[in-house]
TIVEX-872037 format. One record per atom (N, C-alpha, C): x, y, z. Coordinates in pm, whole numbers, plus 50000, padded with zeros to 5 digits. Example, Ala and Ser with C-alpha at 12.3 -4.5 7.8 and 13.67 -1.06 7.14 Angstrom:
# residues 2
513194943150780 512304955050780 513204967050780 512854977550708 513674989450714 512905000350787 
//
This chain:
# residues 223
693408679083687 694158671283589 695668672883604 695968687083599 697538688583701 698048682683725 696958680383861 697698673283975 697738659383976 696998653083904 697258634283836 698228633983755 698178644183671 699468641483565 701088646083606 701238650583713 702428654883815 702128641783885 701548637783916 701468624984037 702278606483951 701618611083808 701858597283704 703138601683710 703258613683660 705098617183598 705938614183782 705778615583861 706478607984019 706478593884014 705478588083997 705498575583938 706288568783884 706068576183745 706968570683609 708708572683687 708688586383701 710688586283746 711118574183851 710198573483959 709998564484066 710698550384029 709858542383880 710228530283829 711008531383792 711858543983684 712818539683670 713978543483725 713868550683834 714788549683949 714968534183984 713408527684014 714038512384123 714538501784002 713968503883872 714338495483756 716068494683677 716758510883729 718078512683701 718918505183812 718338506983924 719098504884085 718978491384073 717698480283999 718468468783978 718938465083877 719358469283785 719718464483684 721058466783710 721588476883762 723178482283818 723488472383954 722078465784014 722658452184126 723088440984035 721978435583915 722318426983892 724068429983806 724168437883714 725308438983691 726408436983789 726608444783900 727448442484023 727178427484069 726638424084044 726378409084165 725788396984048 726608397183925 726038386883862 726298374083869 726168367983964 726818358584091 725478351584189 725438364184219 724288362284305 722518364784228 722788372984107 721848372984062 721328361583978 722268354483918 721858337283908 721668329983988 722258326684071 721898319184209 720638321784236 719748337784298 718328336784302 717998330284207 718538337284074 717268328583924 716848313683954 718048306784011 717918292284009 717668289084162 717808294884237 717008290784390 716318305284457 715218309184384 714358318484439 713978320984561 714058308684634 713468308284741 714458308284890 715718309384800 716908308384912 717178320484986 717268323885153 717328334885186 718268344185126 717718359285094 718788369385020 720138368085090 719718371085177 721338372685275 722558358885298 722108346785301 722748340585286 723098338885130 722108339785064 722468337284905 723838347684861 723938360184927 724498371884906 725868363384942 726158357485099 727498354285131 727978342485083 727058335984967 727318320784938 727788325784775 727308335084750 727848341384591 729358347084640 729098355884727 730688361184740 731548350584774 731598339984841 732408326684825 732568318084714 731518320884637 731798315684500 732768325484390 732388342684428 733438351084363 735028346084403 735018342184526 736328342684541 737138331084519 736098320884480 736768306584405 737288312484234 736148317284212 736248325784084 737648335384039 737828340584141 739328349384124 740398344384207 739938331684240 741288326484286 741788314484176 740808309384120 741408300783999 741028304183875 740738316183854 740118325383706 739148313083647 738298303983679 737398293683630 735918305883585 735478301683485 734108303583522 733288310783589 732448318283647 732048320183718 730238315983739 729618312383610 728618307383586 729088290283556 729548283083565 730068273083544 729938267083729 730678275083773 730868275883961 729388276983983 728568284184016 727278283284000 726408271483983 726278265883866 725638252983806 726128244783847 727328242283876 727838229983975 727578233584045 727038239284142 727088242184317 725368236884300 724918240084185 723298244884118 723158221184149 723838217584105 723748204184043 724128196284158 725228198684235 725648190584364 724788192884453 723828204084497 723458204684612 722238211884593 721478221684510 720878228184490 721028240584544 722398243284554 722718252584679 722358252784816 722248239584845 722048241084972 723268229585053 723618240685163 724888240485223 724998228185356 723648224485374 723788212985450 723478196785406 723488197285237 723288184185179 724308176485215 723558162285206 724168150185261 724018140985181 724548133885136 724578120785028 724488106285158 723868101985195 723638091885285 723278078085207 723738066285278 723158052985239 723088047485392 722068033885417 721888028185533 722748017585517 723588011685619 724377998585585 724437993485701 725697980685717 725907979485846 727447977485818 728067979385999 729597981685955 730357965585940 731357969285842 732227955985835 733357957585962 733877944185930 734607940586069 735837949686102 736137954485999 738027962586037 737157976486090 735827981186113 735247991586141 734537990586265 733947974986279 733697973986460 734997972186520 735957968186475 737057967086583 737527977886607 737477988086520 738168005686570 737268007986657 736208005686605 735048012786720 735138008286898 735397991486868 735627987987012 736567994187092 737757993386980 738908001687014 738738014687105 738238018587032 737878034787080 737508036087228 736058025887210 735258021387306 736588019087432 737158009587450 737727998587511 738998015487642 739318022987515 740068028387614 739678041987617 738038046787647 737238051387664 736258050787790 735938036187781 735268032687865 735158021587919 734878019488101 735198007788207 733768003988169 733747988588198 733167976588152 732047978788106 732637977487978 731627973987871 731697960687862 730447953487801 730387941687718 730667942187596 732007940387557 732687936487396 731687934487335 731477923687378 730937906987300 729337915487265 729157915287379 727407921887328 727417936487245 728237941587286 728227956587196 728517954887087 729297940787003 729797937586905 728477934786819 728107923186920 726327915686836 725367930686784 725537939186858 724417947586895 725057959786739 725947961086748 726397971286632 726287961886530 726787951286494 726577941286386 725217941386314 724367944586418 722697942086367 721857953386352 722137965786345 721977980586360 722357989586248 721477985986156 721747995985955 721858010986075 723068013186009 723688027486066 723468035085904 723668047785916 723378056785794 724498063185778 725168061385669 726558066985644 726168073785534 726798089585552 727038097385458 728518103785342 728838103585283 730058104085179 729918113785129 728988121085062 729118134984955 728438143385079 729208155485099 728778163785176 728758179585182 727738185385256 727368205185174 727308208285032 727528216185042 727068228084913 728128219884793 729128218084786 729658213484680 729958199184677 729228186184835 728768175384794 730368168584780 731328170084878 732828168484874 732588158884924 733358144684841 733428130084878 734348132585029 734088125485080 734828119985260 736068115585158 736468109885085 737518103685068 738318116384989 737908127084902 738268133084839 739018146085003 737948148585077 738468156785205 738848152585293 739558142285312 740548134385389 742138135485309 741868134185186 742958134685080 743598148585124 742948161585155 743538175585155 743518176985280 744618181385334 744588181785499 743768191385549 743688203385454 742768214685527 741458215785489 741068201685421 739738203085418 739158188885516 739888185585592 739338171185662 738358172685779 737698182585793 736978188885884 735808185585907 735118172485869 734388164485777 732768169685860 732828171185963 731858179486003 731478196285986 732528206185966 732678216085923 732218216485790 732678209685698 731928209585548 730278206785546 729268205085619 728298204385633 727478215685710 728728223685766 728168237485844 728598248885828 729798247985756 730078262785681 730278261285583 729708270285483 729408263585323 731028275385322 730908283385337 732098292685285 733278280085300 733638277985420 734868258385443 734628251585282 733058246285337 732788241785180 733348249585015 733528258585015 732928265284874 735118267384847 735278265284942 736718268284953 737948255484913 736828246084973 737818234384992 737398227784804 736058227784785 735558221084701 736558230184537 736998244584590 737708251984501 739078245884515 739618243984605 741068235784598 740668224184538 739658214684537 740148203684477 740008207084323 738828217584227 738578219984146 740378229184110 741008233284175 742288240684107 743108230384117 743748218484161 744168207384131 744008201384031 742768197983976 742368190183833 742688203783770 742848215883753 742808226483693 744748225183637 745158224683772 746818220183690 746798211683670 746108201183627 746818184783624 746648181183487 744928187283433 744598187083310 743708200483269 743818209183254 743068219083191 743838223483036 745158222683086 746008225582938 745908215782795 745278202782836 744888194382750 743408193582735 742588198782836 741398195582853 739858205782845 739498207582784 738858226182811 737418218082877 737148202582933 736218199383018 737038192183168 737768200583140 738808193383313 737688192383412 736868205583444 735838203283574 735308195483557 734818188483476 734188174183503 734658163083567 735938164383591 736518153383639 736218153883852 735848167783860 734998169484017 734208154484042 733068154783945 732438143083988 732418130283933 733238129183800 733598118883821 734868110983683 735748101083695 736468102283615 736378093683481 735748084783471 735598077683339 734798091283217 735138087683099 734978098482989 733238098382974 732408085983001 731228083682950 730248095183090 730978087483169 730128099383324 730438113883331 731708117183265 732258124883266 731238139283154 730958131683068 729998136282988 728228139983041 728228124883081 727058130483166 726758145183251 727968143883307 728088153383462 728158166883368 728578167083240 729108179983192 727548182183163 726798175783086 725358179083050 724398182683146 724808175083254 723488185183400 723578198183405 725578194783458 725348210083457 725528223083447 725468219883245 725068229783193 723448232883156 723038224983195 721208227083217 721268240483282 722228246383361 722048257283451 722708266783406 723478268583323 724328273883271 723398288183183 723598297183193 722878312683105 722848308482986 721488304782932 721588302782780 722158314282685 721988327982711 722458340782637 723568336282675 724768332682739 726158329282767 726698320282678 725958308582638 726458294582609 727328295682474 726538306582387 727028306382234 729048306482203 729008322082363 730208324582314 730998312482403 730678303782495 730958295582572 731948288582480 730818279082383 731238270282283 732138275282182 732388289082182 733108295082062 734718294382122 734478296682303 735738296282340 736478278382341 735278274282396 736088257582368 736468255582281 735888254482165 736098253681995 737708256582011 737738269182011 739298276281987 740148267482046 739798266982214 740888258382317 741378241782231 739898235782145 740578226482146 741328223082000 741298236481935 741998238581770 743018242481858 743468249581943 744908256681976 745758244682045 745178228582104 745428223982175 745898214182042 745488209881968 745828198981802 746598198981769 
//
């Protein structure tokens, strides 16, 4: 009997050895420990370097840090190679660059037929792109985020650039605004609302109370 009841008591210390060791991760890494909550299935290790790129959006524009999260949670599901695509076909000021290109690129081509032939060919164009789902037009706008293929392959590029455009709306309107990040995805007041309601779907419900207590204040101090 001893020796079972020395064996339970190894046990027992055992759990709460591994039960302290995470509870002191999730404290340290409460970043990454939401991110699993909401994509379980995402590898640890990348999840690990996709949180620390989100810390450092976090302490570079003091935003949120569960806020950063749920948007990343809402644009992409955290995942760093999303693509927003539609099928179309190109208009004319877009085959003529192309010929362009073509023309002093390459010895004899057929214009005329390469023209017919792209004209009739639904090509798949993509616009919102990676982890934070950055419009082509929005990363053309910032010179150091125009990398337009890079934003689809390094989410850290991503998580960086998508933080410059989020600290821009941050000076332009946050001092009037305590829902400025909404204006990321989009700018009329009615969508604007929308976008705020997704995503806080993701948002720590134990968080939200004092959330609303801080807006409250922001927008009595702002009257």
């Amino acid at each position: 009997m001893k020796k079972v009841a020395y064996l339970l008591l190894i046990i027992f210390n055992l759990i709460l050895i591994i039960s302290e060791a995470q509870a002191d991760f999730s404290t340290q890494h409460p970043i990454y420990n939401r991110l699993i909550e909401l994509q379980p299935r995402i590898n640890k290790k990348l999840g690990m370097s996709i949180s620390n790129a989100i810390h450092q959006c976090h302490k570079r524009i003091g935003f949120d840090k569960f806020i950063l999260v749920s948007m990343y949670n809402q644009e992409s599901s955290i995942n760093y190679k999303a693509k927003n695509c539609l099928k179309g076909i190109l208009e004319n000021d877009a085959l003529d660059e192309i010929l362009r290109i073509v023309q002093l690129n390459a010895d004899n081509v057929d214009h005329t037929k390469l023209r017919g032939e792209l004209t009739n060919i639904p090509l798949r164009v993509c616009f919102d792109l990676g982890i934070g789902q950055i419009n082509v037009n929005t990363a053309l706008r910032h010179t150091q985020c125009s990398d337009l293929k890079r934003l689809i392959t390094d989410y850290k590029y991503n998580i960086s650039c998508s933080c410059k455009v989020l600290e821009d709306f941050q000076k332009r309107y946050a001092h009037k605004d305590a829902y400025w990040w909404t204006r990321y995805n989009a700018s009329s007041p009615v969508k604007r609302e929308i976008y705020r309601q997704l995503v806080m779907r993701y948002y720590p419900e134990k968080l939200e109370e004092s959330l609303d207590e801080n807006i409250t204040q922001f927008k009595k101090a702002i009257r």
